[in-house]
N, C-alpha and C positions, 0 to 999 in steps of 0.2 A: 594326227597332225597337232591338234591343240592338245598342252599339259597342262595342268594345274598344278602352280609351284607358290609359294607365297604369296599366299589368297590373290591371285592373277589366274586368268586362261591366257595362255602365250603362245605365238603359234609366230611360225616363219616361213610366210610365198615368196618364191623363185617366179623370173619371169624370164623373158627372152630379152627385154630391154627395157629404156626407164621410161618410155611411153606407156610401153604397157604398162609397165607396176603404176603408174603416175592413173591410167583409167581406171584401173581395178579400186585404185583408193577414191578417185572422183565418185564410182558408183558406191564403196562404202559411204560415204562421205553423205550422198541425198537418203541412204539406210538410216544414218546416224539421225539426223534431221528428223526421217518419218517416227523415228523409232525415241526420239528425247533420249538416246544414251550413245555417249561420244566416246570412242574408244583413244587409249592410252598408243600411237604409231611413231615410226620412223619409217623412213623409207632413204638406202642408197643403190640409189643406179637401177638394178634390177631386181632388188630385195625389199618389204617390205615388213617389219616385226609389226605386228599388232600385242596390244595387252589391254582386257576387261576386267573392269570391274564396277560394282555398282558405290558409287558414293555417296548416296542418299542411305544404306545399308550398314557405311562404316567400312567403305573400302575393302569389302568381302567378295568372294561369288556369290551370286543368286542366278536363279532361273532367267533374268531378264539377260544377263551373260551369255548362259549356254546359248538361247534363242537367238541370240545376233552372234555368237560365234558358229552358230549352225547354219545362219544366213549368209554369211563371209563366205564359209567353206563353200556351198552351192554357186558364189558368184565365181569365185576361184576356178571350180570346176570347169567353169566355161570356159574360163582361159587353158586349160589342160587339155579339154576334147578340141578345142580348135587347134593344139599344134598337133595333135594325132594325124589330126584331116590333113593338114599342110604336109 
């Protein structure tokens, strides 16, 4: 899901609607907060891009990245097993 393309992790969630993409980025969003690293977003309709990077580092990847891109992807997840269930 996430690629590394000029010095970015980039990744792009599908959702069912723009509430859900709209919670999914709410819960990034108190992430970013706990975590002091605010990611690079858009979001239309049911789609949300995200893009990290660290710019205390010079606008590179670091580990501080992967680990909130790793944290995305787990809250993502939840949205994916819940439409299994439905």
């Amino acid at each position: 899901m996430w690629r590394e393309e000029k010095n970015r992790l980039q990744a792009q969630f599908v959702f069912s609607d723009f509430p859900e993409a709209f919670t999914f980025m709410t819960e990034i969003a108190f992430l970013a907060e706990k975590l002091g690293h605010h990611p690079h977003w858009s979001n239309v309709w049911n789609t949300v891009e995200i893009q990290l990077t660290t710019h205390d580092a010079g606008n590179i990847v670091t580990d501080k990245d992967r680990e909130m891109a790793q944290a995305i992807l787990l809250i993502y997840q939840k949205y994916q097993n819940a439409r299994q269930i439905d």
